[in-house]
ChimeraX commands (.cxc) that place a marker at each C-alpha (Angstrom):
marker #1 position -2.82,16.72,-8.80 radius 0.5
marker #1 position -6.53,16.02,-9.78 radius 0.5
marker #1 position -9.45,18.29,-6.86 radius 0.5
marker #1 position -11.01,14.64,-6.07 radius 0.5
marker #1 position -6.94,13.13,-5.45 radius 0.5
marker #1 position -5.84,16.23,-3.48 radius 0.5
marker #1 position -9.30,15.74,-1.06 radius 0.5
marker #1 position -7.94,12.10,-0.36 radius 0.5
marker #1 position -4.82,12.85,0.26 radius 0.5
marker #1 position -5.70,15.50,2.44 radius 0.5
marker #1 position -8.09,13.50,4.09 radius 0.5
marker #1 position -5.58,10.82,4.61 radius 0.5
marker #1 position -3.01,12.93,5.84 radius 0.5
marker #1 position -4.81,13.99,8.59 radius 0.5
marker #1 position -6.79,10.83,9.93 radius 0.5
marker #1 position -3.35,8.85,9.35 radius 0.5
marker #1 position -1.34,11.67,11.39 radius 0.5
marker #1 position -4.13,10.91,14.88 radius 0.5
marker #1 position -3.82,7.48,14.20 radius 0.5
marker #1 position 0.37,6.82,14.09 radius 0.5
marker #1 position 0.22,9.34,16.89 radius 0.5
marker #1 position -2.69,6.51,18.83 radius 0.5
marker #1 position -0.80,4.07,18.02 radius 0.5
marker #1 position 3.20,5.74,18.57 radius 0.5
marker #1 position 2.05,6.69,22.40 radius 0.5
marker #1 position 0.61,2.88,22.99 radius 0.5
marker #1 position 3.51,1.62,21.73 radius 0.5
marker #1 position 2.17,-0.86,19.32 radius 0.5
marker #1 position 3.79,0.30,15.82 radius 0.5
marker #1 position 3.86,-3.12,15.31 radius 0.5
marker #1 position 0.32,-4.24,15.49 radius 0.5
marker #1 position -0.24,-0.75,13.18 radius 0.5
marker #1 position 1.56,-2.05,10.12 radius 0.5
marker #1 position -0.18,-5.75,10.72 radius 0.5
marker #1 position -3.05,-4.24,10.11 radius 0.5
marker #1 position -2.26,-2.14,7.23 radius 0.5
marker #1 position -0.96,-4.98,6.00 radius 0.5
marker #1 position -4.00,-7.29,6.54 radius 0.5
marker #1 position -6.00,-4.32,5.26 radius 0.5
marker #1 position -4.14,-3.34,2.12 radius 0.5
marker #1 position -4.65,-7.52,1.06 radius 0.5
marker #1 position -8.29,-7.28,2.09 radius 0.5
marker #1 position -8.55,-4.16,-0.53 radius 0.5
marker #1 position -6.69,-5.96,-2.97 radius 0.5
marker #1 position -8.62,-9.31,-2.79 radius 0.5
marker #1 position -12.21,-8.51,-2.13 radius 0.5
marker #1 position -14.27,-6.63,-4.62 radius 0.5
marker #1 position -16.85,-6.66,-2.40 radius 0.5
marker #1 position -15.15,-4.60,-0.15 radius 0.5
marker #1 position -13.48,-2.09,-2.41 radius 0.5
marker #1 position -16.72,-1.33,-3.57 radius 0.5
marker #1 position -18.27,-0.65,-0.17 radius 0.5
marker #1 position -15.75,1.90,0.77 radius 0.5
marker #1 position -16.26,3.98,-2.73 radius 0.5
marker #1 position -19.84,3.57,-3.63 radius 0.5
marker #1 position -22.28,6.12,-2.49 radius 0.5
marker #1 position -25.13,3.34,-2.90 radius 0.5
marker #1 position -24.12,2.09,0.75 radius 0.5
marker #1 position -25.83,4.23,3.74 radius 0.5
marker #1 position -23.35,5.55,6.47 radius 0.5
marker #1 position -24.58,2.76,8.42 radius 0.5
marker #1 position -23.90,-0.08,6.09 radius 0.5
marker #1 position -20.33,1.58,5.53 radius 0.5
marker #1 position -19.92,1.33,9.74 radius 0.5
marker #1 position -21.55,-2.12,10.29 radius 0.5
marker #1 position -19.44,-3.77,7.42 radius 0.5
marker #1 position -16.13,-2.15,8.95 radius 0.5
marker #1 position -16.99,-2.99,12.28 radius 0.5
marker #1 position -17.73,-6.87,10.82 radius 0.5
marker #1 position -14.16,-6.90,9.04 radius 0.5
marker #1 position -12.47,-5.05,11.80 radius 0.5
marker #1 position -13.96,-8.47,14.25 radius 0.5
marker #1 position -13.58,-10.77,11.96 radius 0.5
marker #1 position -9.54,-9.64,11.20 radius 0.5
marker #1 position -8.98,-9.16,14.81 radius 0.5
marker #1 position -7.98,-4.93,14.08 radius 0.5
marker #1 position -6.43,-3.31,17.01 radius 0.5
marker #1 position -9.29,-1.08,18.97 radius 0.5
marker #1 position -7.48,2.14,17.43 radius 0.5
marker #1 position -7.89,0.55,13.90 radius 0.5
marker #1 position -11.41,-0.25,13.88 radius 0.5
marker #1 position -12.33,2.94,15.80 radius 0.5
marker #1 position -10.77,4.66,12.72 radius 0.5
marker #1 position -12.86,2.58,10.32 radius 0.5
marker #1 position -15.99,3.32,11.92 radius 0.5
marker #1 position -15.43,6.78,12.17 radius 0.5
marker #1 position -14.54,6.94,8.28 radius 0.5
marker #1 position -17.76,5.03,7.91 radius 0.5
marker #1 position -19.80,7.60,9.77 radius 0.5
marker #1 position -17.92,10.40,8.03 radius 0.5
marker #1 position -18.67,9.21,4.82 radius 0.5
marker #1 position -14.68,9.50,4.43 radius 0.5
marker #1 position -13.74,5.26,3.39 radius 0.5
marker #1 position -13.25,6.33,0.25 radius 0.5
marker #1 position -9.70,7.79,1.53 radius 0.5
marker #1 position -8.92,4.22,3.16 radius 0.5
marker #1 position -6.24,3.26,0.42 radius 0.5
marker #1 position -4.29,6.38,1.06 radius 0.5
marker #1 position -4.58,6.21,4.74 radius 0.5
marker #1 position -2.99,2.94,4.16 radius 0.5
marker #1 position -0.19,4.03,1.97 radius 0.5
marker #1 position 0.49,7.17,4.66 radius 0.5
marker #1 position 0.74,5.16,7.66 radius 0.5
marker #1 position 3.31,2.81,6.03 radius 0.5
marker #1 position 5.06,5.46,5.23 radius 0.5
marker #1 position 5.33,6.94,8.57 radius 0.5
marker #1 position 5.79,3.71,10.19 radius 0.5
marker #1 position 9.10,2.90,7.58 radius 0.5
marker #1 position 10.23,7.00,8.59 radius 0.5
marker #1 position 10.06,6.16,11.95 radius 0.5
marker #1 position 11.91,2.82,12.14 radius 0.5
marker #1 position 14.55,4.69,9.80 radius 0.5
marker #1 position 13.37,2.37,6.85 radius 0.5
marker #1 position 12.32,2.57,3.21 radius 0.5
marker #1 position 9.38,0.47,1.48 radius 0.5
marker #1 position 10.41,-0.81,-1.77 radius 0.5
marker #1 position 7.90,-1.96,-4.19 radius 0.5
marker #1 position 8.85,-4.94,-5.79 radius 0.5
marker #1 position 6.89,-6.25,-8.94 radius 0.5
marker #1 position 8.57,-9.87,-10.32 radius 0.5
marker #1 position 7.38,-12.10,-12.78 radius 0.5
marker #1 position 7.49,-14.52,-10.34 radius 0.5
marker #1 position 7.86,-15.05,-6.82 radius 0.5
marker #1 position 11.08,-14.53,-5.05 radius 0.5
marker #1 position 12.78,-16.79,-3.21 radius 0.5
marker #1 position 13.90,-16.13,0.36 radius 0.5
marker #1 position 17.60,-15.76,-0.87 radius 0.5
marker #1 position 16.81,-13.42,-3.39 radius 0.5
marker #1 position 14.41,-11.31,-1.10 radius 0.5
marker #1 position 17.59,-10.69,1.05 radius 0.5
marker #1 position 19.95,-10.00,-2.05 radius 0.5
marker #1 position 17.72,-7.23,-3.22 radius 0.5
marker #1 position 17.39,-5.70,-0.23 radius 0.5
marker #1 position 20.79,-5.49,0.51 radius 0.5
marker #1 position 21.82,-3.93,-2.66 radius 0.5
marker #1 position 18.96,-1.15,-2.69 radius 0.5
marker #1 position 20.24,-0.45,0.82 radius 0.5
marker #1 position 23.68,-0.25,-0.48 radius 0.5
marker #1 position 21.99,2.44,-3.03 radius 0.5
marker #1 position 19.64,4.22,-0.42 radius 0.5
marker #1 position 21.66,4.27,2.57 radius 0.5
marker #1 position 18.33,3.11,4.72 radius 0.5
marker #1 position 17.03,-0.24,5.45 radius 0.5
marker #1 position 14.86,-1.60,3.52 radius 0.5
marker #1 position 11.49,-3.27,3.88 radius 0.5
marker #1 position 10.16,-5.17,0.04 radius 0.5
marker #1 position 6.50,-5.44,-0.38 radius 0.5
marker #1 position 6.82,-7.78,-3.37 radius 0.5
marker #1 position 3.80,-8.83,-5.85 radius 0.5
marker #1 position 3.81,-11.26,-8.68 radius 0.5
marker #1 position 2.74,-10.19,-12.20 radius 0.5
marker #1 position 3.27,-12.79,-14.55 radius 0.5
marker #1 position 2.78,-10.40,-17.52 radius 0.5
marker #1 position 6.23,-8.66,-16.93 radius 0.5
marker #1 position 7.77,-12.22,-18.28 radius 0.5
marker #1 position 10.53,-12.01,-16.53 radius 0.5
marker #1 position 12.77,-9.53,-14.54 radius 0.5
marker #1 position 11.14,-7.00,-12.06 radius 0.5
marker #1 position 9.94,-3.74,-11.38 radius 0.5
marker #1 position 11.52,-2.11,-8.20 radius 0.5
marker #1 position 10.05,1.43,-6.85 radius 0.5
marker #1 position 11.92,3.14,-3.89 radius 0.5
marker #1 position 9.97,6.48,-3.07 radius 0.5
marker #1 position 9.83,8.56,-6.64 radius 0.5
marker #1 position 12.36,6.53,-8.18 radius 0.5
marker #1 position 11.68,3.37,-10.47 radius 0.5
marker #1 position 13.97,0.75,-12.07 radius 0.5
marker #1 position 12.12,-1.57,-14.65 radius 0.5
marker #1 position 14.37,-4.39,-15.81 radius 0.5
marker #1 position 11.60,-6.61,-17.05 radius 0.5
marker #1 position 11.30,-8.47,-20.37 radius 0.5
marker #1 position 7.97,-6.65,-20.95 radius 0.5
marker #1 position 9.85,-3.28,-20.46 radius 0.5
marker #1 position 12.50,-4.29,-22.94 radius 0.5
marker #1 position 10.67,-5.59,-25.68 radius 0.5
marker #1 position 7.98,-2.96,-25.66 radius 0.5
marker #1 position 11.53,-0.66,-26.22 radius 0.5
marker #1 position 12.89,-2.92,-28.88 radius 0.5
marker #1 position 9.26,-2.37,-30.26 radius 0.5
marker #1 position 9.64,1.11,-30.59 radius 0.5
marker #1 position 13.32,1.02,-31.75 radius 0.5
marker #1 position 11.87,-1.10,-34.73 radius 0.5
marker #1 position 9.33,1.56,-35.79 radius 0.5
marker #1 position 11.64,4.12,-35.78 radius 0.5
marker #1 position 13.62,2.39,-38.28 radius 0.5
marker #1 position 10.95,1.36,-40.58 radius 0.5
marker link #1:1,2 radius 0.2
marker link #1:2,3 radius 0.2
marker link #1:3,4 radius 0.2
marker link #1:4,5 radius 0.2
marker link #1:5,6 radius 0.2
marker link #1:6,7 radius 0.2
marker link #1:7,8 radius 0.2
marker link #1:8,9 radius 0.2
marker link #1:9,10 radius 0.2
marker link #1:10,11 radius 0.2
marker link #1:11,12 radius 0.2
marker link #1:12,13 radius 0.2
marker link #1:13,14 radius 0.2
marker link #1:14,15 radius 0.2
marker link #1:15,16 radius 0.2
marker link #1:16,17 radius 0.2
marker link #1:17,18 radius 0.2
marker link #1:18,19 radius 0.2
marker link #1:19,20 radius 0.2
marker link #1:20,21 radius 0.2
marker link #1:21,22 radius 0.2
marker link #1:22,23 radius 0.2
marker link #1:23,24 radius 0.2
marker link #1:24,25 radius 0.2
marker link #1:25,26 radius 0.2
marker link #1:26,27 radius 0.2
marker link #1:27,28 radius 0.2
marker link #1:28,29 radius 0.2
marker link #1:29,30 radius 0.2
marker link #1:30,31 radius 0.2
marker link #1:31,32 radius 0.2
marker link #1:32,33 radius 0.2
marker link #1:33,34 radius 0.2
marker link #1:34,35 radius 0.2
marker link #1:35,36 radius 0.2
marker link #1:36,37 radius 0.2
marker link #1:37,38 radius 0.2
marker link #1:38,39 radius 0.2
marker link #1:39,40 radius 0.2
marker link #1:40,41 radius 0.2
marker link #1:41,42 radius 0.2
marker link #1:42,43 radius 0.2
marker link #1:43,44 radius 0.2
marker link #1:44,45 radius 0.2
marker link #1:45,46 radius 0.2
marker link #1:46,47 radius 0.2
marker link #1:47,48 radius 0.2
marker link #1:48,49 radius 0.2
marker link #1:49,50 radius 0.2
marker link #1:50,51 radius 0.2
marker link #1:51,52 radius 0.2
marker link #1:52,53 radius 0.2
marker link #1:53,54 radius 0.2
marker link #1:54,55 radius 0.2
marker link #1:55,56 radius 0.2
marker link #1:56,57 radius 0.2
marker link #1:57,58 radius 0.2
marker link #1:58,59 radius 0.2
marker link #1:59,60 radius 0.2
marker link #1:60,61 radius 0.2
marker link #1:61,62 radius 0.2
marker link #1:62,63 radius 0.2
marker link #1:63,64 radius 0.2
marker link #1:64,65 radius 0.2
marker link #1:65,66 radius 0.2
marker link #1:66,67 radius 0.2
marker link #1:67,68 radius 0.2
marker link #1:68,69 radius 0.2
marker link #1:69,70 radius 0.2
marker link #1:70,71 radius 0.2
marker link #1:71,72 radius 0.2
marker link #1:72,73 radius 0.2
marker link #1:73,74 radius 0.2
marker link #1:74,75 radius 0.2
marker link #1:75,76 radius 0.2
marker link #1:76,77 radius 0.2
marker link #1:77,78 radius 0.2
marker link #1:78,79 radius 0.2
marker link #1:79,80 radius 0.2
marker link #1:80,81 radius 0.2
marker link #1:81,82 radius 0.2
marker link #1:82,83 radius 0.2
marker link #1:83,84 radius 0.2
marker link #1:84,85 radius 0.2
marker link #1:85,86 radius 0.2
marker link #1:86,87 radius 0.2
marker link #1:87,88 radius 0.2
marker link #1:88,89 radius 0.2
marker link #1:89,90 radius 0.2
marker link #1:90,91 radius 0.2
marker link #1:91,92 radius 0.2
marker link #1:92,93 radius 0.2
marker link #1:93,94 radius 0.2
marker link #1:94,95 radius 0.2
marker link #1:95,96 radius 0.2
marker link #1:96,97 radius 0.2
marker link #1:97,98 radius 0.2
marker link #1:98,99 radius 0.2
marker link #1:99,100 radius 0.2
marker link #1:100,101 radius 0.2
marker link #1:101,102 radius 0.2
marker link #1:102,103 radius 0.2
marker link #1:103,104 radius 0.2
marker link #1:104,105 radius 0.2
marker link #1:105,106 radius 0.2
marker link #1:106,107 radius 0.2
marker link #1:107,108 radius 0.2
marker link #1:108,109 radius 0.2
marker link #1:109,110 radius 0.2
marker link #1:110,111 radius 0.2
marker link #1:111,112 radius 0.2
marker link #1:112,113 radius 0.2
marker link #1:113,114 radius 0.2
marker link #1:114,115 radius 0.2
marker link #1:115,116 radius 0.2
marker link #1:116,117 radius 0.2
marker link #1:117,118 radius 0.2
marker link #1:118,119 radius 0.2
marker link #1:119,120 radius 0.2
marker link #1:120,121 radius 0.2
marker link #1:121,122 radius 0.2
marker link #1:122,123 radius 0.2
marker link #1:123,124 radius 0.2
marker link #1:124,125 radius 0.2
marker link #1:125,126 radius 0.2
marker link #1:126,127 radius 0.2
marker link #1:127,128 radius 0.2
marker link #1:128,129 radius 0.2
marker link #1:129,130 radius 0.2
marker link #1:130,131 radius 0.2
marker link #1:131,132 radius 0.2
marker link #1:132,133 radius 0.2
marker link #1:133,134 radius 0.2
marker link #1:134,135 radius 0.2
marker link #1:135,136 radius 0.2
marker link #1:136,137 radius 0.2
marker link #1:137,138 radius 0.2
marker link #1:138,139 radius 0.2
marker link #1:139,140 radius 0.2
marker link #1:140,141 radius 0.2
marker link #1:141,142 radius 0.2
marker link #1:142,143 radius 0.2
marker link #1:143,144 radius 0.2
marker link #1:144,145 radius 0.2
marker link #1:145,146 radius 0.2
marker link #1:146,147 radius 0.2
marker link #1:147,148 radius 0.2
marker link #1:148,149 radius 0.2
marker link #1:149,150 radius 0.2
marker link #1:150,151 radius 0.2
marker link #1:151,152 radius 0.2
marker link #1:152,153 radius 0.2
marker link #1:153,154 radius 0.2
marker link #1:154,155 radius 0.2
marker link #1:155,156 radius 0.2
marker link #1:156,157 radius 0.2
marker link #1:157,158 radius 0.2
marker link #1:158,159 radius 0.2
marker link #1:159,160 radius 0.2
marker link #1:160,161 radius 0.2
marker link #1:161,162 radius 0.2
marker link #1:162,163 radius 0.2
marker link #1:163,164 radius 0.2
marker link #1:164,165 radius 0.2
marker link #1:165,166 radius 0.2
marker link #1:166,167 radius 0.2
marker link #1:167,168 radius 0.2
marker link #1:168,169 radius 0.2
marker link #1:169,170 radius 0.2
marker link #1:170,171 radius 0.2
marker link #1:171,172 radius 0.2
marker link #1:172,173 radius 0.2
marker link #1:173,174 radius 0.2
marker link #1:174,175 radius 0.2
marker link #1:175,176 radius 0.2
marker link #1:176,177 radius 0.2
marker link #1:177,178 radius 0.2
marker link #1:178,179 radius 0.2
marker link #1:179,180 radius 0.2
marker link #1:180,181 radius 0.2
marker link #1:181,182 radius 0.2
marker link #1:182,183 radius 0.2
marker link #1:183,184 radius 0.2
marker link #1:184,185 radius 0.2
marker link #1:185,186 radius 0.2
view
């Protein structure tokens, strides 16, 4: 692991292990992941704000007035935003996605669940949703919570990651192997 990934991680580790524990005695688990959720889709849509959590250009106090504006206007639990602005004034943001991805995980340990990342060419339906689920839980033994995305680029298929394993069944996958298979023959 890269010095500059280990210090996140690290970092992460240890403001996500005070916050679950915040959040585990209040009992609100629940409101937690809502607002990992609402957060991780606020990284991934907003430019603007992945950029103010990893550029140095922003003063400590931009960093804690901007968090403290998106922890209002996203209604964060008081634990949540407390953690933002204390990032903020620790210069430490730049750990947020990690924090993130930490806290989900301890929030699926604790329920006894497993996060599968789903990637599909399109969106699933409902119906599907549930099939999938039931058969990686057949697999895993755990119950299992999808965070899907769309990526129209895999053509078709999807892209399912349970922990450190990874099953690619997409068209993209396939013909990028039938690509290779061709060069080896001629």
């Amino acid at each position: 692991m890269s010095e500059p990934a280990s210090i996140s991680s690290g970092i992460a580790e240890r403001y996500a292990t005070a916050v679950f524990e915040l959040a585990s005695e209040d009992k609100a688990l629940d409101a937690l992941e809502t607002d990992i959720d609402a957060l991780s889709d606020a990284l991934e849509a907003s430019d603007a704000l992945r950029d103010v959590i990893a550029s140095p250009v922003y003063s400590r106090t931009d960093q804690e007035r901007a968090m403290a504006a998106l922890a209002g206007r996203m209604g964060l639990s008081r634990t949540v935003a407390n953690t933002l602005a204390l990032m903020a004034r620790k210069r430490r943001l730049f750990a947020l996605p990690q924090l993130l991805a930490v806290l989900r995980r301890r929030i699926a340990e604790a329920r006894g669940e497993i996060t599968a990342e789903v990637t599909a060419a399109k969106a699933l339906t409902k119906a599907q949703a549930e099939e999938l689920s039931k058969v990686i839980k057949a697999s895993v033994g755990k119950d299992v919570k999808l965070r899907t995305t769309v990526d129209d680029s895999l053509i078709g298929g999807l892209v399912v990651e349970v922990g450190s394993k990874m099953i690619d069944t997409s068209i993209r996958s396939r013909l990028a192997a039938l690509r290779n298979t061709m060069k080896e023959v001629g």
